[in-house]
N, CA, C and O of each residue as an XYZ file, in Angstrom:
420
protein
N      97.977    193.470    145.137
C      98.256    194.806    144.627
C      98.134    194.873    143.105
O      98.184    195.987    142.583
N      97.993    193.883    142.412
C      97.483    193.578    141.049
C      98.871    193.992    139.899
O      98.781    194.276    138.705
N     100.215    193.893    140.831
C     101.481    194.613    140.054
C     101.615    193.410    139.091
O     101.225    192.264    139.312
N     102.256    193.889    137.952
C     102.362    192.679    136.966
C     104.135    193.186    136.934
O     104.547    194.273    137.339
N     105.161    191.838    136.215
C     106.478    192.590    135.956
C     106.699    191.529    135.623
O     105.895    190.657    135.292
N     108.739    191.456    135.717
C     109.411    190.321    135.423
C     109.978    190.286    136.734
O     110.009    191.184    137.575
N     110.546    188.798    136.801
C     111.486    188.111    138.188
C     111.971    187.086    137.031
O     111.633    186.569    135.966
N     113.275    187.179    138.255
C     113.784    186.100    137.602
C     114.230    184.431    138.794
O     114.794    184.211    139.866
N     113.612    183.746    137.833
C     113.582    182.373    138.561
C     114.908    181.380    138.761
O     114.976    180.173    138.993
N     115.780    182.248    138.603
C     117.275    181.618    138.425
C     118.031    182.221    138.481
O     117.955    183.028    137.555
N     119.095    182.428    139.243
C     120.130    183.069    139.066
C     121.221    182.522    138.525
O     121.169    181.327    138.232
N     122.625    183.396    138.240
C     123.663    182.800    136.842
C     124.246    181.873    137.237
O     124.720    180.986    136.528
N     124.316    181.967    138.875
C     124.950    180.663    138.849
C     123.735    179.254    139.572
O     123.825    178.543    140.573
N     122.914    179.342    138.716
C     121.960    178.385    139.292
C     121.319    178.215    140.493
O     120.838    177.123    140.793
N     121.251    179.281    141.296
C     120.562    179.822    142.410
C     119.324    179.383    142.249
O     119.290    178.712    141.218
N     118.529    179.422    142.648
C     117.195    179.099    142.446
C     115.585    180.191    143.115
O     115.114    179.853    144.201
N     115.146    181.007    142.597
C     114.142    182.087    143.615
C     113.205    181.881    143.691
O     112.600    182.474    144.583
N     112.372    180.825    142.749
C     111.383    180.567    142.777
C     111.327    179.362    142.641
O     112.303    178.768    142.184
N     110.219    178.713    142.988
C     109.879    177.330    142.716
C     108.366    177.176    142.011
O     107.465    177.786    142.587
N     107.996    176.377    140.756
C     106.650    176.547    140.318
C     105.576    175.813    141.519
O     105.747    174.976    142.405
N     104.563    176.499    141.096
C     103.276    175.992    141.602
C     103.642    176.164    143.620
O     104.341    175.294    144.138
N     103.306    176.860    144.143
C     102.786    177.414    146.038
C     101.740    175.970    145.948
O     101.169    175.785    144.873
N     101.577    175.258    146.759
C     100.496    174.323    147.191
C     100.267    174.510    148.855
O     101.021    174.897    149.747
N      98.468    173.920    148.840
C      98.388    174.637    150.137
C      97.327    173.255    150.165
O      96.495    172.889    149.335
N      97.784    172.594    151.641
C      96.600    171.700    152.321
C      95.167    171.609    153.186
O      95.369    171.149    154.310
N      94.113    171.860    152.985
C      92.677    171.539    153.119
C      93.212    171.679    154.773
O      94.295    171.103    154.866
N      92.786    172.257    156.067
C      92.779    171.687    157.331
C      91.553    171.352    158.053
O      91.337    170.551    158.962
N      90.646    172.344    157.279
C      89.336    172.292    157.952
C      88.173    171.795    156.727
O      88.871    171.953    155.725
N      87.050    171.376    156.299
C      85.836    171.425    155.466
C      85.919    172.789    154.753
O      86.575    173.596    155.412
N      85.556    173.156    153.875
C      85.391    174.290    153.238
C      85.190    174.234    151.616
O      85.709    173.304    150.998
N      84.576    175.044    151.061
C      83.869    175.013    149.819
C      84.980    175.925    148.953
O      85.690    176.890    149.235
N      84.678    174.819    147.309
C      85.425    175.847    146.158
C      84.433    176.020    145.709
O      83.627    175.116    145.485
N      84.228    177.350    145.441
C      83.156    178.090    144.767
C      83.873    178.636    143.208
O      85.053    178.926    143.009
N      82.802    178.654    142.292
C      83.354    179.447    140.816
C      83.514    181.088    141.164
O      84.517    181.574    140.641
N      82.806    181.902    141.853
C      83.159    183.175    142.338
C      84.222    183.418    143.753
O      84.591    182.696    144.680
N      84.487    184.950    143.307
C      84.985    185.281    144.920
C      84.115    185.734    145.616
O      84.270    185.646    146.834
N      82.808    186.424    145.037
C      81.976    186.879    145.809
C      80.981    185.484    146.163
O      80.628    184.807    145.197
N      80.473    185.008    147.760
C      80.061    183.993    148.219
C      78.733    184.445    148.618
O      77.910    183.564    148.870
N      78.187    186.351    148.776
C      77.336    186.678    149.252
C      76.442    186.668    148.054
O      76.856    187.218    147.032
N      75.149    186.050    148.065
C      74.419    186.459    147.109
C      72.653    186.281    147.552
O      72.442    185.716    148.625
N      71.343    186.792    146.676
C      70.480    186.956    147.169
C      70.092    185.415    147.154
O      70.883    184.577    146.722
N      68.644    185.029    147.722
C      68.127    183.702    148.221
C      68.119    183.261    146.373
O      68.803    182.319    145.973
N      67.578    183.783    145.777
C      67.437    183.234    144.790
C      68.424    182.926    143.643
O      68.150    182.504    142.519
N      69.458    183.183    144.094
C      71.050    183.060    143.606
C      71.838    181.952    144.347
O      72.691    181.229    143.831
N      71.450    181.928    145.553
C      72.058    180.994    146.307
C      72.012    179.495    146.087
O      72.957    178.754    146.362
N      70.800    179.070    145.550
C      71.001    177.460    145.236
C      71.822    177.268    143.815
O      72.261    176.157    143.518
N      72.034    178.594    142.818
C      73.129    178.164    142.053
C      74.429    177.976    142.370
O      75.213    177.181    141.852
N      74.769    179.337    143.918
C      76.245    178.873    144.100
C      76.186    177.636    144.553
O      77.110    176.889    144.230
N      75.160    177.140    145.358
C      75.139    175.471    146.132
C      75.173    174.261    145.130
O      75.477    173.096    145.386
N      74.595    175.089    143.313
C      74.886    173.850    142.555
C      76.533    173.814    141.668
O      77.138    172.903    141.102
N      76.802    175.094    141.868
C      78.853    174.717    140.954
C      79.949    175.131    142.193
O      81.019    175.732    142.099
N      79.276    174.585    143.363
C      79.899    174.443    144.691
C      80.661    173.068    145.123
O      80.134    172.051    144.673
N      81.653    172.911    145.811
C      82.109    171.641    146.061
C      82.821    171.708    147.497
O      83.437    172.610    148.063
N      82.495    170.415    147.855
C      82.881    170.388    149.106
C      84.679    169.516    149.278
O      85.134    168.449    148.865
N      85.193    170.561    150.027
C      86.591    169.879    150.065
C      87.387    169.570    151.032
O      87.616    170.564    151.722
N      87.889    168.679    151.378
C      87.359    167.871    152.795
C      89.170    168.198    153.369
O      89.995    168.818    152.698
N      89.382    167.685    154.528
C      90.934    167.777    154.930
C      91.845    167.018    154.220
O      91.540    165.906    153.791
N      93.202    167.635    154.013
C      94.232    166.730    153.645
C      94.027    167.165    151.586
O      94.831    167.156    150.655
N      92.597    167.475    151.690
C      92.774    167.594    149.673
C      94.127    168.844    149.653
O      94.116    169.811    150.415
N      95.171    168.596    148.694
C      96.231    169.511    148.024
C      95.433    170.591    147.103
O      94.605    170.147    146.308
N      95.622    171.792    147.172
C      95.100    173.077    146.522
C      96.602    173.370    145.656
O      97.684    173.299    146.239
N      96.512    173.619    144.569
C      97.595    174.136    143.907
C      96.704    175.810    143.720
O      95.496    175.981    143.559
N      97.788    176.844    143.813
C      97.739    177.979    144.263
C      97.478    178.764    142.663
O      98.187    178.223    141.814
N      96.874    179.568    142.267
C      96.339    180.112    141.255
C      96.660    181.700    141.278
O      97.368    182.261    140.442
N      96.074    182.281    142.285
C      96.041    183.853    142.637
C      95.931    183.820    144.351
O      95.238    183.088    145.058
N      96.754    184.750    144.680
C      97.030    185.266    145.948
C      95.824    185.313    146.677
O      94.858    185.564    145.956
N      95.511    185.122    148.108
C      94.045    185.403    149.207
C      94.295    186.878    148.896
O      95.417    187.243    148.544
N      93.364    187.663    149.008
C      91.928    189.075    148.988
C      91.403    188.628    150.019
O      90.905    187.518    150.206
N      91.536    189.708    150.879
C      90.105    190.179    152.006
C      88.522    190.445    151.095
O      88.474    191.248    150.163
N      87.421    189.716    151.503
C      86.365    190.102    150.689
C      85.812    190.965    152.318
O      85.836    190.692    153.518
N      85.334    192.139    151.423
C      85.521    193.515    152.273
C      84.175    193.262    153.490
O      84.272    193.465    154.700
N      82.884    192.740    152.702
C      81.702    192.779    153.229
C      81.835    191.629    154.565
O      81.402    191.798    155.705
N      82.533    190.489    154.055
C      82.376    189.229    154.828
C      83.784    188.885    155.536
O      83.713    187.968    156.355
N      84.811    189.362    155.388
C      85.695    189.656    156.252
C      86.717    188.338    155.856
O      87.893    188.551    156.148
N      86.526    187.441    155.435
C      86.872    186.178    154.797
C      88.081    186.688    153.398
O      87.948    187.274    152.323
N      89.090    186.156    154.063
C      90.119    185.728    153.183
C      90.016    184.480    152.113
O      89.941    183.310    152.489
N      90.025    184.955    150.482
C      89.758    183.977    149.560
C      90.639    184.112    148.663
O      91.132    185.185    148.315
N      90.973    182.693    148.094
C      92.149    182.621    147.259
C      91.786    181.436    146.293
O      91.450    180.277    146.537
N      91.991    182.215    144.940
C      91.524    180.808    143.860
C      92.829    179.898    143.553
O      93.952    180.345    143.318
N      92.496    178.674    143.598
C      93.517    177.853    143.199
C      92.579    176.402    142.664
O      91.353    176.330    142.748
N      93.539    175.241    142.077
C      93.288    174.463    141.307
C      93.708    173.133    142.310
O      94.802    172.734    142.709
N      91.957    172.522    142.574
C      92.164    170.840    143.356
C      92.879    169.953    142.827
O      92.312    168.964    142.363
N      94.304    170.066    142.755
C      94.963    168.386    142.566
C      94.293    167.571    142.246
O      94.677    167.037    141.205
N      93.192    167.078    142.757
C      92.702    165.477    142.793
C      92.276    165.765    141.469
O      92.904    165.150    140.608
N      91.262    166.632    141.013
C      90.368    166.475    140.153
C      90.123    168.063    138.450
O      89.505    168.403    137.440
N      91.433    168.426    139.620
C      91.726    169.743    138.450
C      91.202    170.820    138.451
O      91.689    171.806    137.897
N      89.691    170.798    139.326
C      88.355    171.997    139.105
C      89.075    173.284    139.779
O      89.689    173.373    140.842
N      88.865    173.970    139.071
C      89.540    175.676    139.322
C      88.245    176.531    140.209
O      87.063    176.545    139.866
N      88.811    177.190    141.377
C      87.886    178.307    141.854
C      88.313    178.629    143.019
O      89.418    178.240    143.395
N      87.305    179.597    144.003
C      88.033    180.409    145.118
C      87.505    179.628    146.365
O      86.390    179.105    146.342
N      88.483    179.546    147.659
C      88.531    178.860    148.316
C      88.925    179.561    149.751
O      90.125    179.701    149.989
N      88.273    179.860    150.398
C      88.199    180.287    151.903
C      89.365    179.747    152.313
O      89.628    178.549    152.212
N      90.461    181.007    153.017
C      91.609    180.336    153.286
C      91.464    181.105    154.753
O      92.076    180.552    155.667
N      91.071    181.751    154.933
C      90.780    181.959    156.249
C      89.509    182.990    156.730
O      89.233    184.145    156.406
N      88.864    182.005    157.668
C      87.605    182.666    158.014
C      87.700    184.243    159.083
O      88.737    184.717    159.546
N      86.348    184.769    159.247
C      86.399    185.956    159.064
C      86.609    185.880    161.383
O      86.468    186.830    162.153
N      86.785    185.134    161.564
C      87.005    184.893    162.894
C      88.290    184.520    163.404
O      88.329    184.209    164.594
N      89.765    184.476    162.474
C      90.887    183.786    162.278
C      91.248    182.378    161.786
O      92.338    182.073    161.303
N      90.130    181.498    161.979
C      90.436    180.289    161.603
C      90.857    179.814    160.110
O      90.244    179.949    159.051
N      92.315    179.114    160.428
C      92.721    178.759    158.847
C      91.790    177.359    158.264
O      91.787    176.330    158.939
N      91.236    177.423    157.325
C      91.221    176.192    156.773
C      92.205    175.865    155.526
O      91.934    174.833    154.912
N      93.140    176.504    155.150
C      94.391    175.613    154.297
C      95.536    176.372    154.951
O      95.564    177.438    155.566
N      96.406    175.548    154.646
C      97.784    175.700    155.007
C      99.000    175.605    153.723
O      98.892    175.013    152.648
N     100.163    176.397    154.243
C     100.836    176.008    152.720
C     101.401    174.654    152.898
O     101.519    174.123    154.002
N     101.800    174.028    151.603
C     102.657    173.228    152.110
C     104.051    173.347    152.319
O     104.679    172.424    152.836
């Protein structure tokens, strides 16, 4: 919904509401791409295939920005940051058929 504000991550008597960093685990193969948009023409396509990465089960996703429905392809995408290796981008969290490929942790 793109709302911006304040929360508060603590309450007075040390409550706790938030916790930093949502992490979410790899279940299936699936690609981090530098865009959210994944559709592009033939001659665009071997660039997304070259700042594309393949990310296998079990890799930890630290969570960046919330999954978006991408409207055309029906695919739920959410950018977050690979643990292993740091690289930032958007990541198919669930395909346009139901299947999850990450999970939270």
């Amino acid at each position: 919904d793109k709302m911006e504000g304040w929360v508060s991550v603590a309450g007075n008597a040390g409550s706790a509401y938030l916790r930093p960093g949502v992490e979410f685990r790899v279940l299936k193969e699936t690609l981090i791409t530098e865009s959210f948009d994944i559709e592009a023409p033939k001659d665009e396509a071997r660039k997304i295939n070259m700042v594309s990465k393949k990310l296998k089960p079990g890799e930890i996703l630290e969570l960046r920005e919330w999954g978006r429905t991408h409207e055309e392809t029906g695919l739920t995408r959410m950018k977050c940051r690979v643990k292993s290796d740091g690289s930032v981008g958007y990541v198919t969290s669930v395909g346009n058929t139901g299947i999850k490929f990450v999970e939270i942790v």
